[in-house]
DSSP file (Angstrom, degrees, kcal/mol; ACC not computed):
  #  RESIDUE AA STRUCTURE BP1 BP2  ACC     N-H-->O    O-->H-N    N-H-->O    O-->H-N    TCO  KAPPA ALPHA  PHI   PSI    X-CA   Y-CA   Z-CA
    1    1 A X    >>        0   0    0      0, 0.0     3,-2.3     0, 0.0     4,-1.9   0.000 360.0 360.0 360.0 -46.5    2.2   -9.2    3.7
    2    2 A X  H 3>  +     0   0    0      1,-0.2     4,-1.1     2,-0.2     0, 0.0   0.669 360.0  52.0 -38.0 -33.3    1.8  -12.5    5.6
    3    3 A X  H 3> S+     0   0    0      2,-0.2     4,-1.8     3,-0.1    -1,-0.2   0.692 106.6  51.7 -70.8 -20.8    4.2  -11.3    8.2
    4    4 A X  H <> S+     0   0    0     -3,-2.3     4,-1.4     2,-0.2     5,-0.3   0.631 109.6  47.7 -92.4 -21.5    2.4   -8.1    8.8
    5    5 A X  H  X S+     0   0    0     -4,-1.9     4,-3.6     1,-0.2     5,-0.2   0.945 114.2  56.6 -78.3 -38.8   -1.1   -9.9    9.3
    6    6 A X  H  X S+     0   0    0     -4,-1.1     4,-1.6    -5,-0.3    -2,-0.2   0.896 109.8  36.7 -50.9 -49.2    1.1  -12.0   11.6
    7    7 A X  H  X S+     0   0    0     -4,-1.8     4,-2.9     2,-0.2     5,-0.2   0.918 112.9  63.6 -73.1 -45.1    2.4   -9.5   13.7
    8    8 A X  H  X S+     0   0    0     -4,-1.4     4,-2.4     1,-0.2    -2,-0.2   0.927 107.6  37.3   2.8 -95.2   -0.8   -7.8   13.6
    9    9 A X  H  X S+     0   0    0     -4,-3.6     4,-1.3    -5,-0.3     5,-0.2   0.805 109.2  57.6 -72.3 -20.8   -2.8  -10.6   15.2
   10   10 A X  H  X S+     0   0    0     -4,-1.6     4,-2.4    -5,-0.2    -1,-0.2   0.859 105.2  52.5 -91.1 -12.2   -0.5  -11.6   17.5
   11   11 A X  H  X S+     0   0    0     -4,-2.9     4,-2.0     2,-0.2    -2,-0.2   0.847 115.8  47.1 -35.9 -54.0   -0.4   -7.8   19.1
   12   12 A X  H  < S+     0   0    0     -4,-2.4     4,-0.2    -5,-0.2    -2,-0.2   0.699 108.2  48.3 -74.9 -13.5   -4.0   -8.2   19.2
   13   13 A X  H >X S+     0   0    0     -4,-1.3     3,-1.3     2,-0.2     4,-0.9   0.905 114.5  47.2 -72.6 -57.7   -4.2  -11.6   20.7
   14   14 A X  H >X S+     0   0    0     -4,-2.4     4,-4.5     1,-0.2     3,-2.0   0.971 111.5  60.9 -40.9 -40.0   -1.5  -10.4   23.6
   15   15 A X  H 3< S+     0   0    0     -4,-2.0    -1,-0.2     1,-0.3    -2,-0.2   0.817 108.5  34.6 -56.9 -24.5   -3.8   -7.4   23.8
   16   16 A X  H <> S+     0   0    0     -3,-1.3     4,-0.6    -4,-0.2    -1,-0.3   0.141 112.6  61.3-107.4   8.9   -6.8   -9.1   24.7
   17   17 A X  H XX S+     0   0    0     -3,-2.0     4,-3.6    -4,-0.9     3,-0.5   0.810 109.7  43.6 -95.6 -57.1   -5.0  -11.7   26.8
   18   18 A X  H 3X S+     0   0    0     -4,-4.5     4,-1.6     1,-0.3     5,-0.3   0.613 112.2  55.0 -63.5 -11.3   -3.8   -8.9   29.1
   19   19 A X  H 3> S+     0   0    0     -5,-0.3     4,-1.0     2,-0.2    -1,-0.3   0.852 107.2  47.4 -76.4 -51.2   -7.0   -7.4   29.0
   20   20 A X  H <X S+     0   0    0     -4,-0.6     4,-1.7    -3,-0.5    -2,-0.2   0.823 108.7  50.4 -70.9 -25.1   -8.5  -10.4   30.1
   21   21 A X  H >X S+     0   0    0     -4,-3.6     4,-4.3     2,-0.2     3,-0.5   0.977 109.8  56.8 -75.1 -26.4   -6.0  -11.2   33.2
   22   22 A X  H 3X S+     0   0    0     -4,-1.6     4,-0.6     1,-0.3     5,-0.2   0.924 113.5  39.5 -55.7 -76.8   -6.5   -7.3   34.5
   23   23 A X  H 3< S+     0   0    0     -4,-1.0    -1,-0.3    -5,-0.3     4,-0.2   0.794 128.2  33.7 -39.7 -23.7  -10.0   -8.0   34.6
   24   24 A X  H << S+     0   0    0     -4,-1.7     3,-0.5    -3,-0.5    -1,-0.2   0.915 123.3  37.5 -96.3 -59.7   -9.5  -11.6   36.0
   25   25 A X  H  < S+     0   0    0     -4,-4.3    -3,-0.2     1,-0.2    -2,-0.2   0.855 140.0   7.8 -89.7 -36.5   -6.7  -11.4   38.1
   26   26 A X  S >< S+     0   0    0     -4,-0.6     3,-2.7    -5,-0.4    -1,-0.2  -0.412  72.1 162.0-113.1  42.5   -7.3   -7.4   39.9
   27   27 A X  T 3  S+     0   0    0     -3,-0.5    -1,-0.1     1,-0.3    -4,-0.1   0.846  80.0  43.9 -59.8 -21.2  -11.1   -6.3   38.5
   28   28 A X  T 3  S+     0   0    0     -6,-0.1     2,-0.3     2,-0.0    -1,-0.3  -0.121  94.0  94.4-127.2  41.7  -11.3   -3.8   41.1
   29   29 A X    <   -     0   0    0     -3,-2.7     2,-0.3    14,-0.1    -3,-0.1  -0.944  52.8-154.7-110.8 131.1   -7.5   -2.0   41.1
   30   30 A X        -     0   0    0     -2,-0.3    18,-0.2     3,-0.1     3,-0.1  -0.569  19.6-137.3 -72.4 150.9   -6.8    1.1   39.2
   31   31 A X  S    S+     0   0    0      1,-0.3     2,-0.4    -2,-0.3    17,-0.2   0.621  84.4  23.8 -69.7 -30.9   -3.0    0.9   38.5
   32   32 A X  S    S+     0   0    0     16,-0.0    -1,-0.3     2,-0.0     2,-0.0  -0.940  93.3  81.2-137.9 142.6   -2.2    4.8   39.2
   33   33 A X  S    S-     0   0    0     -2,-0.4     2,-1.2    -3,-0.1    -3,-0.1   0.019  77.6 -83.9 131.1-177.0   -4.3    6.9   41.4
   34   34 A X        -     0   0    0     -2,-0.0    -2,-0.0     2,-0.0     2,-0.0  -0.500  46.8-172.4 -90.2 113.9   -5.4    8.1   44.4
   35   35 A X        -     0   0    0     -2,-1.2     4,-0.1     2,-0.2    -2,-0.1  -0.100  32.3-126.5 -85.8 163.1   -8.4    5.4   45.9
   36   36 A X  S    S+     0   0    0      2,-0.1    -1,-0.1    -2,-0.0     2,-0.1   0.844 100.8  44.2 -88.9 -48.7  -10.7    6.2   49.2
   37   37 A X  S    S-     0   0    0      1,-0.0    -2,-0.2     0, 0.0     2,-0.1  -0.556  99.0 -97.8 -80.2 162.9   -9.4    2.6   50.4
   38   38 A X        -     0   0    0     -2,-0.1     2,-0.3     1,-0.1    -2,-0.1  -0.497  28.1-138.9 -64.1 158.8   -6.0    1.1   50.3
   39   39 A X        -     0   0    0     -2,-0.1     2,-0.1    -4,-0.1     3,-0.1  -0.762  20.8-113.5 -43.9 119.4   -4.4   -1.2   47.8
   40   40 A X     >  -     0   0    0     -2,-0.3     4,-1.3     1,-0.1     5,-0.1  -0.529  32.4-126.2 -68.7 158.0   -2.3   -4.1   48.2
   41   41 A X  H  > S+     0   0    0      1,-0.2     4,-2.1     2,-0.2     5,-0.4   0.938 105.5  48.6 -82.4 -42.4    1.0   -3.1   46.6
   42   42 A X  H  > S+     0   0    0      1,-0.2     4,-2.2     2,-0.2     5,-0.3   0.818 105.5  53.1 -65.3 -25.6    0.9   -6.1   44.3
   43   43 A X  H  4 S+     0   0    0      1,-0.2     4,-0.3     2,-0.2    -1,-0.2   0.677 111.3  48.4 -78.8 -27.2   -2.2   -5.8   43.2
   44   44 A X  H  < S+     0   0    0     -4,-1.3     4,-0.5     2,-0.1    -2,-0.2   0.659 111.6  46.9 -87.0 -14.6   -1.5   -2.3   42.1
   45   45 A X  H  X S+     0   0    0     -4,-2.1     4,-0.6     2,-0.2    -3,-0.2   0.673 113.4  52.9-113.8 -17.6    1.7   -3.0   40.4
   46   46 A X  H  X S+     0   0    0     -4,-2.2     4,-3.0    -5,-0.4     5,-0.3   0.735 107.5  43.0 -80.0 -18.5    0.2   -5.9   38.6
   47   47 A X  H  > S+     0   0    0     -4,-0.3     4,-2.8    -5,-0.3     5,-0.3   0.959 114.9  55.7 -82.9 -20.3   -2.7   -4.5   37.1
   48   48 A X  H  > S+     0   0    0     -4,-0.5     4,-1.5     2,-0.2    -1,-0.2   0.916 112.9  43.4 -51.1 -48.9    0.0   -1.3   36.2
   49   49 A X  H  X S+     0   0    0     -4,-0.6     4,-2.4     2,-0.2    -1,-0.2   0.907 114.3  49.1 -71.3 -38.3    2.3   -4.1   34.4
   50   50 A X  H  X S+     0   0    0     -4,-3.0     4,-3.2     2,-0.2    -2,-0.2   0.880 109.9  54.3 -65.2 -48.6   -1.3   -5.6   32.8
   51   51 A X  H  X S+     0   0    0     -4,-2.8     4,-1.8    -5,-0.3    -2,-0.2   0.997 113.4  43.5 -30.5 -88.8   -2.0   -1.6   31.7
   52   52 A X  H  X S+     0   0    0     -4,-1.5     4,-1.5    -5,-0.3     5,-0.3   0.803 109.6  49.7 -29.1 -60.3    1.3   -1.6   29.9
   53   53 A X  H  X S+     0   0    0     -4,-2.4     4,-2.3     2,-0.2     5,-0.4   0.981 118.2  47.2 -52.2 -75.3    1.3   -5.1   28.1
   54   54 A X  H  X S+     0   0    0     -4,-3.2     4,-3.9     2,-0.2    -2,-0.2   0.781 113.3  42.1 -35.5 -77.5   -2.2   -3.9   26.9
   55   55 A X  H >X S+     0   0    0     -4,-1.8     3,-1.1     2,-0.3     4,-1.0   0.818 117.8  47.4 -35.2 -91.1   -1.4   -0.3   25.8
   56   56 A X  H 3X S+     0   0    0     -4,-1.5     4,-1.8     1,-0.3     5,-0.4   0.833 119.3  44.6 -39.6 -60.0    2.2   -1.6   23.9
   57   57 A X  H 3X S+     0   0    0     -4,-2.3     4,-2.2    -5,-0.3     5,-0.3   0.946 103.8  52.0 -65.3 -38.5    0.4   -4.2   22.4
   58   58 A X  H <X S+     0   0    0     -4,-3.9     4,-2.4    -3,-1.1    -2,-0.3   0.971 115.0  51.8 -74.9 -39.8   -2.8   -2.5   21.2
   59   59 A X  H  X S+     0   0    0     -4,-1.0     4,-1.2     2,-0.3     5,-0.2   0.936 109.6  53.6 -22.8 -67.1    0.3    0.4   19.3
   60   60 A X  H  X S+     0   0    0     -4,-1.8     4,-1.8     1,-0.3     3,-0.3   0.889 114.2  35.2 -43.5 -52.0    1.9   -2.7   17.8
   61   61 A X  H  < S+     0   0    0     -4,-2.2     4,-0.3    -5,-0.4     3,-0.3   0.936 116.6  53.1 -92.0 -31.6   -1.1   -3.8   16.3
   62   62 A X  H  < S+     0   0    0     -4,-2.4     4,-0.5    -5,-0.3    -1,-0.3   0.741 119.2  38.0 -65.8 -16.4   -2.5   -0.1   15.5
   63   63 A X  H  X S+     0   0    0     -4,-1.2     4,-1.4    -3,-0.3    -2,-0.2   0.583 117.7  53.3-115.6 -16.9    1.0    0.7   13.5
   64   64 A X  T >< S+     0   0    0     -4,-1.8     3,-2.6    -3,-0.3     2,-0.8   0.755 115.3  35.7 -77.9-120.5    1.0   -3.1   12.0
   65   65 A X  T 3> S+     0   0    0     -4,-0.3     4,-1.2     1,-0.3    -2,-0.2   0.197 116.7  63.5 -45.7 -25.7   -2.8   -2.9   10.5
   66   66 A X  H 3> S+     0   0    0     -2,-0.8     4,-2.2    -4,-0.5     5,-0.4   0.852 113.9  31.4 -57.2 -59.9   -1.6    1.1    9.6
   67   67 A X  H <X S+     0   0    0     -3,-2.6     4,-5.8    -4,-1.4    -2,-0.2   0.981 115.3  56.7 -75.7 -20.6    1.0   -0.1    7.4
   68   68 A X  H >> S+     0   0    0     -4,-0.5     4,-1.0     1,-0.2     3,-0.9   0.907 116.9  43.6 -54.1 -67.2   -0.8   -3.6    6.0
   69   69 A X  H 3X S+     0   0    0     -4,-1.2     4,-3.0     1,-0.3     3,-0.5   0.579 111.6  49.7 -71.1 -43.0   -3.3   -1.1    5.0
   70   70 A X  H 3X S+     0   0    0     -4,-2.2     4,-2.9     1,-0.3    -1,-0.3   0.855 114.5  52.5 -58.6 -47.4   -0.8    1.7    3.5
   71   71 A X  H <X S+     0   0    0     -4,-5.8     4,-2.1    -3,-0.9    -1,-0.3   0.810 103.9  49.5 -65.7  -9.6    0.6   -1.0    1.7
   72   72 A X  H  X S+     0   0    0     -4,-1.0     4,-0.9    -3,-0.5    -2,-0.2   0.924 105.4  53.7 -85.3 -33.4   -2.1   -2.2    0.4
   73   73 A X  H >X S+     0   0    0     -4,-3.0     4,-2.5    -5,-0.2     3,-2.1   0.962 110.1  52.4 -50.1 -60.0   -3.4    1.2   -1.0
   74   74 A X  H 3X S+     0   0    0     -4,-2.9     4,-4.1     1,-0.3     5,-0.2   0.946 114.2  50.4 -44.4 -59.3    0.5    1.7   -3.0
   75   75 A X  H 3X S+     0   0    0     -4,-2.1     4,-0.6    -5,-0.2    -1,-0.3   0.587 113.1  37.0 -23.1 -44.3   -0.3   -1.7   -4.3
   76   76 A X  H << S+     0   0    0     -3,-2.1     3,-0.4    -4,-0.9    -1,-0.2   0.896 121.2  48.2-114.6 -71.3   -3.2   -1.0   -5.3
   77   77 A X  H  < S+     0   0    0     -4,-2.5    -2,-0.2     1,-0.2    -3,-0.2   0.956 113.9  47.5 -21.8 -87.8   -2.1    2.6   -6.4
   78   78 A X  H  < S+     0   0    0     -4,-4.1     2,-0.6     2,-0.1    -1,-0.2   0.696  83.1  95.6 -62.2 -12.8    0.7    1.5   -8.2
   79   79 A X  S  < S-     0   0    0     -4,-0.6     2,-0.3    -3,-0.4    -1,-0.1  -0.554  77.7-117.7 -93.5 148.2   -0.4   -1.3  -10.2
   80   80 A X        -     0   0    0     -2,-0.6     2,-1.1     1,-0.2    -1,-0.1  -0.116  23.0-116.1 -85.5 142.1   -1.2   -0.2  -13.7
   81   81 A X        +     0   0    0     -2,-0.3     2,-0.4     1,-0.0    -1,-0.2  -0.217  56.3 169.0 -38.5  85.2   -4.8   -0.8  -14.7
   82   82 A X        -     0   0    0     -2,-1.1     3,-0.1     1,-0.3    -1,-0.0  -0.762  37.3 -96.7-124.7 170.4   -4.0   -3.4  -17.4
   83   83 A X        -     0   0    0     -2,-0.4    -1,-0.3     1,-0.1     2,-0.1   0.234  43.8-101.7 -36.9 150.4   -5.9   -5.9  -19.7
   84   84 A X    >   -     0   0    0      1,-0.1     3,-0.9     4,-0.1    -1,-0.1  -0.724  40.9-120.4 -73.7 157.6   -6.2  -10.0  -18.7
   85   85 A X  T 3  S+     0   0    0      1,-0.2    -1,-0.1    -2,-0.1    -2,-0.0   0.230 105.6  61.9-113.4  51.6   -4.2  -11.2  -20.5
   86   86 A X  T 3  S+     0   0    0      2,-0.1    -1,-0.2     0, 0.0     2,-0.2   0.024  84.2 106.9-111.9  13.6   -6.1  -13.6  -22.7
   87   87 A X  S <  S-     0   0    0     -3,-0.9     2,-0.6     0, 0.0    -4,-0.0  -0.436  75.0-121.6 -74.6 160.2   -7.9  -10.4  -23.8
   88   88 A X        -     0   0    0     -2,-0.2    -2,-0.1     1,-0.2    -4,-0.1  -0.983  29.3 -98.5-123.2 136.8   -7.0   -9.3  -27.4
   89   89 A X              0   0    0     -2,-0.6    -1,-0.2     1,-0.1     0, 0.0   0.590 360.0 360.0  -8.0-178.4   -5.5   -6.1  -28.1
   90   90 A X              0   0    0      0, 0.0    -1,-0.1     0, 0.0    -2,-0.0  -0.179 360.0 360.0-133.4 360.0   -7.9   -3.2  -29.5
């Protein structure tokens, strides 16, 4: 489980990293579409690359935090309700 909380967060860290360089390094480029002014070509093909890192990371971490969670429900599911066991018998 420690590996999935791991991958997890670090999906979500990258996610918010890239989030923050769009917004820092290009705040006012769209990556695809058609603008009333021009674009520099770099400025459009980074904040497109920034898009991407975001988007692939924020999956990673939605399909990571889907299975911690699925596992945790079988777990949960499967284990059988039993006694402590310093309880005594009935």
């Amino acid at each position: 489980m420690k590996q999935g909380w791991t991958i997890f967060l670090l999906s979500a860290l990258t996610c918010a990293v890239a989030f923050a360089l769009a917004r820092l390094l290009v705040p006012d480029v769209v990556p695809v579409s058609f603008t009333v002014e021009p674009q520099a070509g770099w400025a459009v093909l980074t904040a497109f690359l920034l898009r991407a890192v975001e988007l692939t990371a924020a999956w990673v971490a939605l399909i990571a935090l889907s299975l911690m969670l699925g596992a945790w429900i079988f777990k949960r599911i499967r284990r059988p309700f039993t006694r402590h066991p310093t309880q005594p018998a009935d």
